[in-house]
VOBA-1610 file (N, C-alpha, C; in pm, whole numbers, padded with zeros to 5 digits, always signed):
BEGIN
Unk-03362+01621-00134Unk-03226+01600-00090Unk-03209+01452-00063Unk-03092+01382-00138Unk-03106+01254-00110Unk-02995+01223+00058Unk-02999+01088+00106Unk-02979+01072+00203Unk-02812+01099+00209Unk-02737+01083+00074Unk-02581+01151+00060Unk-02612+01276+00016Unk-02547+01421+00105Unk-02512+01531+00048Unk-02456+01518-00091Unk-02456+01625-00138Unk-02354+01622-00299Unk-02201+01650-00248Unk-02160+01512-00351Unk-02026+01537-00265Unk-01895+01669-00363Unk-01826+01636-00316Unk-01719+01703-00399Unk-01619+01867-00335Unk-01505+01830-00297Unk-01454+01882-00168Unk-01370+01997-00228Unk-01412+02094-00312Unk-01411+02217-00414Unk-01357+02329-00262Unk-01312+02383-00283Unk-01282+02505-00187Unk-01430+02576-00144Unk-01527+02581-00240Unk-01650+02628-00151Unk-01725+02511-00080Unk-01722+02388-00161Unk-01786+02316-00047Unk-01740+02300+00079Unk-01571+02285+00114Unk-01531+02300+00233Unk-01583+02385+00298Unk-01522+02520+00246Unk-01597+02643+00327Unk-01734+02666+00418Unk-01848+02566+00304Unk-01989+02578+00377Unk-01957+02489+00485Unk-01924+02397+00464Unk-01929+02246+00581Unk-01813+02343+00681Unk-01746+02406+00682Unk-01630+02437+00790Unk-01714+02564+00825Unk-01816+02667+00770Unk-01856+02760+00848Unk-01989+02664+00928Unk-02070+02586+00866Unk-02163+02560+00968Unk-02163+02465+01096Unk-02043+02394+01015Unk-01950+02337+01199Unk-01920+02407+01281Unk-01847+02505+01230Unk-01796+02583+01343Unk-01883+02664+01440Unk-02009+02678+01350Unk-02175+02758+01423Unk-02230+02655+01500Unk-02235+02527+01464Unk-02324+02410+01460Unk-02248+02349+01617Unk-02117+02399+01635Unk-02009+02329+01736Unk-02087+02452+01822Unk-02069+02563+01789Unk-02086+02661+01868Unk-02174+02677+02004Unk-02306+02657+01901Unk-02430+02612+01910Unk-02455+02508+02069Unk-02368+02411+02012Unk-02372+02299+02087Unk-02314+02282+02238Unk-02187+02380+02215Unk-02154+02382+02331Unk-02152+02504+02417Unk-02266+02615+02355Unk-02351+02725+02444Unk-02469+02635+02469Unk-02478+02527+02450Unk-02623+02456+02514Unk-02603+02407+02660Unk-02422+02357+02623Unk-02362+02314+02735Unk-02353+02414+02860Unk-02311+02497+02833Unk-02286+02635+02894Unk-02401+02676+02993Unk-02524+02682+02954Unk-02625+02708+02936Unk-02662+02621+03075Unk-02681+02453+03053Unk-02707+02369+03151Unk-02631+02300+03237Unk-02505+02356+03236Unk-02429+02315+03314Unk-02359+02173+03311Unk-02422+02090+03448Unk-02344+01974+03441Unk-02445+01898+03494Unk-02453+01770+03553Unk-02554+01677+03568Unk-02657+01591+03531Unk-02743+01566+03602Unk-02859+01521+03471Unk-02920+01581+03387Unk-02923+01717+03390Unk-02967+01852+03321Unk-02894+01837+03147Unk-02780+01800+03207Unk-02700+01793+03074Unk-02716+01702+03016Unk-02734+01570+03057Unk-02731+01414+03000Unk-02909+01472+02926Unk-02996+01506+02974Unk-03137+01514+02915Unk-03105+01660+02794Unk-03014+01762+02794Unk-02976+01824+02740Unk-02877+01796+02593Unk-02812+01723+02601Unk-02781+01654+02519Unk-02868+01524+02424Unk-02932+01438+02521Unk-03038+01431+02412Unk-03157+01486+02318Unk-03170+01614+02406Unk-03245+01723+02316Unk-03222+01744+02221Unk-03100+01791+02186Unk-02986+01805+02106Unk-02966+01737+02036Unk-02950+01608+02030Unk-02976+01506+01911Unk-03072+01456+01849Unk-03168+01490+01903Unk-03277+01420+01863Unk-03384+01539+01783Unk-03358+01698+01884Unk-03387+01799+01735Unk-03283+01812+01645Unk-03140+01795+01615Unk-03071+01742+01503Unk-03145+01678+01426Unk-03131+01553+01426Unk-03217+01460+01384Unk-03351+01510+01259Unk-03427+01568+01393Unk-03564+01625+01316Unk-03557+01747+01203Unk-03424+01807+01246Unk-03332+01901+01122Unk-03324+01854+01047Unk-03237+01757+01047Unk-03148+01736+00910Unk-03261+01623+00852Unk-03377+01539+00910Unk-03503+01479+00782Unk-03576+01582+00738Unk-03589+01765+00810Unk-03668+01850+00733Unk-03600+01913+00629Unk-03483+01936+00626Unk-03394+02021+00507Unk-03466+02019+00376Unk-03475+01846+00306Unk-03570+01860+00216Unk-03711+01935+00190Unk-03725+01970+00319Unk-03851+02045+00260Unk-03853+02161+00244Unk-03750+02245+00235Unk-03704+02370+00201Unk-03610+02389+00052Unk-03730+02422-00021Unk-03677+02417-00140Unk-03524+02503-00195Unk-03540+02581-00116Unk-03434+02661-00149Unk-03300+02532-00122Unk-03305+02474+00020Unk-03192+02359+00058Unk-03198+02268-00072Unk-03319+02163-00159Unk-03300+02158-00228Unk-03268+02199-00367Unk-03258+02287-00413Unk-03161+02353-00490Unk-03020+02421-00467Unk-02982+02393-00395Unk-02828+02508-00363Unk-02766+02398-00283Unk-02653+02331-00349Unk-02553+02248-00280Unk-02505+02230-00181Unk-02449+02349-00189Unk-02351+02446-00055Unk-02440+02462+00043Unk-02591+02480+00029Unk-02645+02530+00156Unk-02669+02366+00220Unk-02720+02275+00133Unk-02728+02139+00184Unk-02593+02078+00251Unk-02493+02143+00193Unk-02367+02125+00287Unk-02363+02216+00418Unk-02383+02285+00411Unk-02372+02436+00548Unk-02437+02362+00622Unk-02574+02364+00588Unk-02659+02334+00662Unk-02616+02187+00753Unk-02667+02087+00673Unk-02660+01977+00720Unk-02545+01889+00787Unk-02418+01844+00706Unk-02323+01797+00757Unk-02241+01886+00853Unk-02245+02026+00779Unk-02223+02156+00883Unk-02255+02188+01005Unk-02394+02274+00982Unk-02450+02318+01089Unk-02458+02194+01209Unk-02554+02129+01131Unk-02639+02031+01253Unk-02519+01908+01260Unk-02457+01872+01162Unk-02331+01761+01217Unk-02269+01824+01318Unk-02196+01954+01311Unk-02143+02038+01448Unk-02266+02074+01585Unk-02346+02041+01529Unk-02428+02063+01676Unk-02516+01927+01734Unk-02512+01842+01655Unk-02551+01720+01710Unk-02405+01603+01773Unk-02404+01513+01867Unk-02282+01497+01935Unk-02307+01321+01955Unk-02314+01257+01870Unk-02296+01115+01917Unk-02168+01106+02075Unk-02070+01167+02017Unk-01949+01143+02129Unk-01965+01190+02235Unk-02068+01298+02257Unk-02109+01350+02423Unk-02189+01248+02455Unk-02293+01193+02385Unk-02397+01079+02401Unk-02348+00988+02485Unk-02226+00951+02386Unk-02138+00822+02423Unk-02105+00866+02541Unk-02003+00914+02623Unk-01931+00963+02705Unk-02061+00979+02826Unk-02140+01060+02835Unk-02225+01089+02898Unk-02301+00901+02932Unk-02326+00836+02865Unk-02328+00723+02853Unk-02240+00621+02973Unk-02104+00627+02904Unk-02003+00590+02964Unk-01983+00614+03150Unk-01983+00751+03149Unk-01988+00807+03292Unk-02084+00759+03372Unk-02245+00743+03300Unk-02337+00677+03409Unk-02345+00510+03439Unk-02237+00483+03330Unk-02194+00343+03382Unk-02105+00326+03485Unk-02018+00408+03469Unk-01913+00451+03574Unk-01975+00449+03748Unk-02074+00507+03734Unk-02138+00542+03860Unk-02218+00444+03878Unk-02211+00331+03818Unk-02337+00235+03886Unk-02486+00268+03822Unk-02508+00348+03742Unk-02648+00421+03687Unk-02717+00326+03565Unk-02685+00244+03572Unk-02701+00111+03461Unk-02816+00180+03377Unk-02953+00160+03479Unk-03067+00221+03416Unk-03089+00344+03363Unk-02999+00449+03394Unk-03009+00587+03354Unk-02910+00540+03215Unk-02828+00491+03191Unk-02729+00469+03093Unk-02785+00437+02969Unk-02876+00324+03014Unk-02965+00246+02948Unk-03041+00309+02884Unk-03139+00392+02975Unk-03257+00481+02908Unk-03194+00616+02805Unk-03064+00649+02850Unk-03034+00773+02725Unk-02992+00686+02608Unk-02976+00547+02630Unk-02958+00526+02448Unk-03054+00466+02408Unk-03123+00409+02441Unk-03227+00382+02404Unk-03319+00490+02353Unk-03360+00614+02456Unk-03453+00726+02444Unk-03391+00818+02339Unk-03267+00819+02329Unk-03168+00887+02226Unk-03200+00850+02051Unk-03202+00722+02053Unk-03200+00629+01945Unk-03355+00666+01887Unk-03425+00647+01994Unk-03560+00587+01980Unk-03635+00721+01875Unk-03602+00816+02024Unk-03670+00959+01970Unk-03597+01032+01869Unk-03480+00969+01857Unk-03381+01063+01724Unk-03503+00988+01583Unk-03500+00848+01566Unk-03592+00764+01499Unk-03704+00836+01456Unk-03779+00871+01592Unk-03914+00884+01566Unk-03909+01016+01539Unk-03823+01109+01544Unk-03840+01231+01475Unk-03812+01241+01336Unk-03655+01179+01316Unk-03694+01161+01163Unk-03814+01087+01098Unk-03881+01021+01094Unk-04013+00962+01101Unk-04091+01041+01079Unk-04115+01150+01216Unk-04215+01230+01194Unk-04166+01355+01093Unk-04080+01370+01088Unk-04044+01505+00976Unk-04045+01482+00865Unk-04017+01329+00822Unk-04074+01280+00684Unk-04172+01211+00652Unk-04248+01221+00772Unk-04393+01220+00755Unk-04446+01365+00684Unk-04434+01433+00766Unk-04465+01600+00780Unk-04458+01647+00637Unk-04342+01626+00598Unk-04267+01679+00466Unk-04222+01601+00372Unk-04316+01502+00273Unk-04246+01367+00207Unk-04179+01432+00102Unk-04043+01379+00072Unk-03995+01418-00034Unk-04009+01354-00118Unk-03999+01430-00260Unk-04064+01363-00393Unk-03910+01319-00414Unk-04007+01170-00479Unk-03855+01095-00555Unk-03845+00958-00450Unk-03903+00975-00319Unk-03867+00856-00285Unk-03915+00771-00309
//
């Protein structure tokens, strides 16, 4: 799977990318649900991005994802684009600046960045795809 999905915005490709958002959103905000509010959530949300992350560098190694378009759409820009959240990041971000939390602010983008990095890293370590 190269680093662009296959593009082309056909009534089924929508479909996959609009059902695995809508799972992938789902997903994301029963995580919320789940942990409530606080720092629980700010470390909850980077969970969340950073196994995204380690998702969407393993896809390639599921051959079936590489062969079937639509599922590389479902899946990826779909599923895990709807369940991974730069904009909670941000926001969550934002708020601990708000509060004076400089260093807590600091450390979720950094630790966000870092470990989103080092997971893709390690998943295409794990799983090299041929062709690169």
């Amino acid at each position: 799977m190269s680093p662009h999905p296959p593009t082309g915005a056909g009534p089924a490709a929508l479909a996959a990318v609009a059902a695995g958002g809508a799972l992938g959103a789902l997903l994301r905000w029963s995580v919320g649900e789940v942990v409530a509010t606080g720092d629980a959530l700010v470390v909850a949300t980077a969970v969340v991005n950073v196994a995204g992350a380690f998702a969407l560098a393993a896809l390639p190694a599921l051959a079936v994802v590489r062969r079937t378009p639509l599922l590389q759409l479902g899946l990826g820009p779909g599923l895990l684009g709807g369940f991974t959240t730069l904009s909670a990041a941000s926001e969550q971000t934002r708020s601990l600046l708000d509060a004076g939390r400089v260093p807590a602010a600091a450390a979720l983008l950094v630790l966000t960045l870092g470990a989103s990095l080092a997971a893709v890293a390690l998943a295409r370590r794990r799983w090299p795809q041929e062709g690169r």
